[in-house]
N, C-alpha and C positions, 0 to 999 in steps of 0.2 A: 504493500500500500504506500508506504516512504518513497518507496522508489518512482513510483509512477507519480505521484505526486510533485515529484521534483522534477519530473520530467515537462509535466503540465507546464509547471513554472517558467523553467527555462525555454519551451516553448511559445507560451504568452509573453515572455519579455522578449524574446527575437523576433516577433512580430512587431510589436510595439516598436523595437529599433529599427525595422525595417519599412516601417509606414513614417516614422517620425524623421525629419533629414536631420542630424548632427557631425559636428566635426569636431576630434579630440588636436587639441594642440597643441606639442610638447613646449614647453617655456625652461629656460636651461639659462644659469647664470656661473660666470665660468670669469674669474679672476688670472687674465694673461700672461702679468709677468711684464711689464713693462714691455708692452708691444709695439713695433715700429716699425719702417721703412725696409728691419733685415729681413731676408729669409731661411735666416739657417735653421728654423724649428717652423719652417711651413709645413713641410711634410708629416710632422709629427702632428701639428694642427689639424692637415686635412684629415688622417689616419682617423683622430678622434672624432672632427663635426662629420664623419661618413658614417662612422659607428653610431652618432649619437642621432644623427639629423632632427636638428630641433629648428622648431616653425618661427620662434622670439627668441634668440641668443644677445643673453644681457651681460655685457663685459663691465671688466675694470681694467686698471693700469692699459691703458691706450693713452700712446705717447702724442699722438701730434695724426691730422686728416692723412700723414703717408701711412700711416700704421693701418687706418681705417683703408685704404682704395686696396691696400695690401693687404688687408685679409680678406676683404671682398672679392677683389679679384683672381689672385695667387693660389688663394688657399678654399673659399665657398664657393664660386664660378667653377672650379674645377672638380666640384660634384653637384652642381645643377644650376643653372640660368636662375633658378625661382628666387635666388636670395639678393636682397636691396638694402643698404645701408641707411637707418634713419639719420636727419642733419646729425651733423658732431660741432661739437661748441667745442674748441680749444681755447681753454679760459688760463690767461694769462699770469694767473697767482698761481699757477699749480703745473709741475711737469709731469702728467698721470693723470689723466680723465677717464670720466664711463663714456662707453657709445651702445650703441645696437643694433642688429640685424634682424630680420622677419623676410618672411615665407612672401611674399608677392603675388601671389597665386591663393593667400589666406587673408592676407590684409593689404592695406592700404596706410600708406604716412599722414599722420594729420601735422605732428609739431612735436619740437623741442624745445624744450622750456629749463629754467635751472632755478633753485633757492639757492643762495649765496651763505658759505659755511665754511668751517674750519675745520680742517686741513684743506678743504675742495667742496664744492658746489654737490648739490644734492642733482642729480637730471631726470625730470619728470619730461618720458616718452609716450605719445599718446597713437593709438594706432586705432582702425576702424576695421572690425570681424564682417568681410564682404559677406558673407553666403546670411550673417544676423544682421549685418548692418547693426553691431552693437559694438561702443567704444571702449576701451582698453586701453588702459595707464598703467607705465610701468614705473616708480620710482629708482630708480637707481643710484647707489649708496656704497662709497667707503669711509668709512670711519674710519677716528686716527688709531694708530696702531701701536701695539706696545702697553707695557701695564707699568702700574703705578696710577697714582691718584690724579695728577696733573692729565695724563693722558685718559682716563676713565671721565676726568668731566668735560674733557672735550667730546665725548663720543655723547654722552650725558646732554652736553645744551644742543649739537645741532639732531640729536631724536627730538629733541622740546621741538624744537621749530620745524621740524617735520610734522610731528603730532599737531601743531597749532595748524600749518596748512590744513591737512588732513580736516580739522574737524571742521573748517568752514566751507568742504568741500561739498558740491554734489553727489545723489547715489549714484558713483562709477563703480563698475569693475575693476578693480585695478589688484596689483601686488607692488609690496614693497622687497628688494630682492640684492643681493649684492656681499661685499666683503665686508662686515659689521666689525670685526676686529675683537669682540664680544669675548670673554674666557669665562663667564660665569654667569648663571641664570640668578645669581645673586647681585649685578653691578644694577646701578643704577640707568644705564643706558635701556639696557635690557627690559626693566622694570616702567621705564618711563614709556616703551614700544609699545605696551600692553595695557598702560594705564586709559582708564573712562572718561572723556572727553565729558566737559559738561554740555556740550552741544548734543553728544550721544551719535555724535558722528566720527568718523574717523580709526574706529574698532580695530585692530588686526588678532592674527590667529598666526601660532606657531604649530607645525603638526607634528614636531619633534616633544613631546611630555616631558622629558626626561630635565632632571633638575640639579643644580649647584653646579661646581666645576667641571668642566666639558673633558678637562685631561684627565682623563681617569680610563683605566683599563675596561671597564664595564660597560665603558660609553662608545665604544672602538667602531661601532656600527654607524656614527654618525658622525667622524671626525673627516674633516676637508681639508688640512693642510699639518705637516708637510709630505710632500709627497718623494722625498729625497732624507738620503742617511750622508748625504755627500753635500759640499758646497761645490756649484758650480754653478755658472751663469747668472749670480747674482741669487736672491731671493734668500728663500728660509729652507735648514736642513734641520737633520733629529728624528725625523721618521714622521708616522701619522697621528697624531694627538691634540689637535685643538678641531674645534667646531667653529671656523671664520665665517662661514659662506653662508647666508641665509634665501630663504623665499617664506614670506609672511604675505599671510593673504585678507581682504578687505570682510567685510561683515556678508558684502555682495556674493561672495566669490563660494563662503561658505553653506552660505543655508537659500541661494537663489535654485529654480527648479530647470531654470531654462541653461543659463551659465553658471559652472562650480566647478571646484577644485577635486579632482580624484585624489582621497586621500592616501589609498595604498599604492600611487606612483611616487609620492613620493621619497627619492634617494639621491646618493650619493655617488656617482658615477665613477666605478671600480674599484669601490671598499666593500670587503669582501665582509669585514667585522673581524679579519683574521692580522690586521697588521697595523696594531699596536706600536709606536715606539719604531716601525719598521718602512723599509724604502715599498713603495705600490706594487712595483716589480718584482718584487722576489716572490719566487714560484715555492707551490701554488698560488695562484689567486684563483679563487673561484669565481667571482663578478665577472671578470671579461677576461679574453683571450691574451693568451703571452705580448702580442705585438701590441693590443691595447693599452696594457699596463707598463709597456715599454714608451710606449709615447706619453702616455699621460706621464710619466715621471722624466724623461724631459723637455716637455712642451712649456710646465709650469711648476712652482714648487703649493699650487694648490689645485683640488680636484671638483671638477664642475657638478652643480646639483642640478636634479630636473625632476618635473610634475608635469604630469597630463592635466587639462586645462578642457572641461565641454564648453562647446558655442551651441544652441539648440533654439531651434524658433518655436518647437513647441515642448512640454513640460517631459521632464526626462524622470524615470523611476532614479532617484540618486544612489539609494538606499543600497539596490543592484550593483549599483555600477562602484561601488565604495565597499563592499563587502570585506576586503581583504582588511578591516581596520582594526586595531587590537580589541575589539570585542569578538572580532572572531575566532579569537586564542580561546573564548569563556567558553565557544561553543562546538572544539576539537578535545578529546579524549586520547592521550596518548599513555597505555600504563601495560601492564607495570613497567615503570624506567625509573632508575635501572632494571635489566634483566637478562636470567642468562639462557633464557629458551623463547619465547615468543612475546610479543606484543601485538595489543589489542588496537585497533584505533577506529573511532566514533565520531563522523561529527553530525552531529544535529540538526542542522538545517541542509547544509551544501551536501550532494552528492558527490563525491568522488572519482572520477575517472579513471588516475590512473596514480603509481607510487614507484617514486625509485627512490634507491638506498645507496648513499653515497660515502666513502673512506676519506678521510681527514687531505685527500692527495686530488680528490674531485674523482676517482673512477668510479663510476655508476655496476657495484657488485651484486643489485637485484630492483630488477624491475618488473612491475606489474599493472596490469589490467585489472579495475575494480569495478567502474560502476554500480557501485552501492554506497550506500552512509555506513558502513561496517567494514571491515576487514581482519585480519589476522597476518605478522610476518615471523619464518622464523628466524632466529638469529643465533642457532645451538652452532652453527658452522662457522660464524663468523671468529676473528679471536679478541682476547678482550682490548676493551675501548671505546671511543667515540666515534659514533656515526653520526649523517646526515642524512634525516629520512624527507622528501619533497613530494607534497599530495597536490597534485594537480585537480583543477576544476573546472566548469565550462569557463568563467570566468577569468581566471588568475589560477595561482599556485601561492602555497605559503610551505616553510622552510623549517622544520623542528630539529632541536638535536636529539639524539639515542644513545644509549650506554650500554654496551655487553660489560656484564660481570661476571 
């Protein structure tokens, strides 16, 4: 009866997507490294925007408009015509601007705008979603870098004066996204992001929960920079351990039916959660393939985050399409784990399709065919240790560890 019912399900919601037009569209902010005129890390660039191809690519450290025709042309051109550079302000107190790219074939440029700040200018990008005809602001943000207090309230007054635009704002869509320079969901910068406008405008959402100091081994799954144990080419080395890199999204973005943010897209683009303290590159990585995790560590010494983004002109089930969000840890059953002969696994709503069983190295040692909300694996053959078991669903997949003892 479970089954079949799931099936109903998933049938009535693939109709639903199939009568209703929507476009998902990856939005990706990715801090360069002081990017310019050269090209000796284009190829590592293209390597990555081929892997990743996102529809809004919202940079930092862009040095000067050659940097900008240079990554347009060099490096995005040479995996597809569709990508257009919006205006670039090279603002004159600062040698390191944001700029941005989009999909041309998904939107359309309206304007570049900037709030005037310290270290650099805030740049608010405004683009128009053709197939919604609905507008989209992207704020774009690096805060000053480095810790100590001096440096904490710089990063502290120019969020104030982002939160003050923000609240006299209209209801946009927008996100606010970029290298926050942030080490602690304790700083005041942080806290001021998130703080209640008395307008009750201006809201934002962080889809990252997790709280206090970001360098911490625990946190490993959601650290952005660094992505080098080596100095070279300037930037930050030490391995992977801070959380710089953010995408925080508008009140709109969250609980709209039409446009809204998938919350289980978003990640961290080739942290595997396995490389703590460690260079991106060093094998295994399980997130992306060897030649990815070879560019990403030296293209920049930090690694690009990305979220799927609906446009819908008419009301979209959210609920569906967001499944994969830590409430749906409440409603998988994986036990006994530890164990040294079989485990059980359950989940309660989602049906199951299929299950592989993965070795600390990524080789896939058992794979299986489920469709059902039930299963059984054994693991008396296996030897002791840590495994990765991965349940895939119509939907998505979600990612458990296992323990042979």
């Amino acid at each position: 009866m479970m089954k079949k019912k799931s099936l109903l399900i998933i049938l009535f919601f693939s109709v639903i997507f199939s009568v209703y037009s929507q476009d998902t569209v990856q939005v990706v902010t990715y801090n360069l490294l002081r990017f310019n005129s050269s090209t000796d890390r284009n190829l590592d660039f293209e390597n990555i925007m081929n892997y990743i191809s996102p529809d809004v690519l919202i940079v930092q450290e862009m040095v000067n408009n050659e940097g900008v025709l240079n990554f347009q042309n060099n490096i995005l051109k040479n995996i597809d015509n569709k990508y257009l550079s919006a205006d670039f302000i090279d603002d004159e107190n600062t040698d390191i601007d944001q700029a941005l790219f989009y999909n041309q074939n998904k939107f359309e440029f309206i304007s570049t705008s900037k709030l005037d700040g310290d270290p650099r200018p805030i740049y608010i990008f405004e683009l128009r979603h053709k197939e919604t005809e609905v507008n989209f602001l992207v704020f774009n943000l690096h805060l000053k870098a480095s810790k100590g207090s001096d440096n904490e309230a710089r990063r502290r007054d120019q969020v104030v004066d982002l939160k003050n635009y923000l609240s006299e704002m209209d209801d946009y869509f927008y996100v606010v996204a970029g290298d926050l320079n942030i080490y602690s969901t304790n700083e005041d910068a942080y806290n001021e992001l998130f703080s209640i406008t008395e307008s009750g405008k201006g809201n934002l959402h962080d889809l990252v929960s997790l709280s206090g100091t970001y360098n911490n081994p625990d946190y490993s799954i959601i650290h952005t920079q660094s992505t080098r144990t080596t100095q070279f080419g300037g930037g930050s080395h030490g391995g992977l351990d801070d959380r710089f890199d953010f995408i925080l999204f508008s009140d709109s973005l969250m609980f709209s039916d039409r446009v809204f943010v998938i919350d289980s897209s978003y990640k961290t683009v080739g942290n595997d959660g396995k490389h703590y303290n460690l260079a991106i590159n060093e094998q295994p990585n399980f997130s992306v393939p060897s030649d990815i995790s070879n560019s990403l560590h030296n293209a920049s010494d930090h690694l690009p985050v990305s979220v799927n983004i609906i446009f819908s002109k008419e009301k979209i089930y959210r609920d569906v399409l967001n499944f994969e969000s830590n409430k749906l840890n409440e409603n998988i059953l994986i036990y006994p784990n530890p164990s040294k002969t079989k485990i059980k696994i359950n989940s309660k709503i989602l049906l199951i399709n299929s299950i592989q069983v993965y070795d600390n190295s990524g080789r896939i040692i058992l794979s299986k065919n489920i469709n059902s909300n039930t299963t059984e694996i054994d693991i008396s053959n296996l030897l002791l240790g840590s495994y990765w078991i991965r349940l895939n669903f119509y939907f998505g997949s979600k990612n458990f560890k296992i323990i042979k003892n």
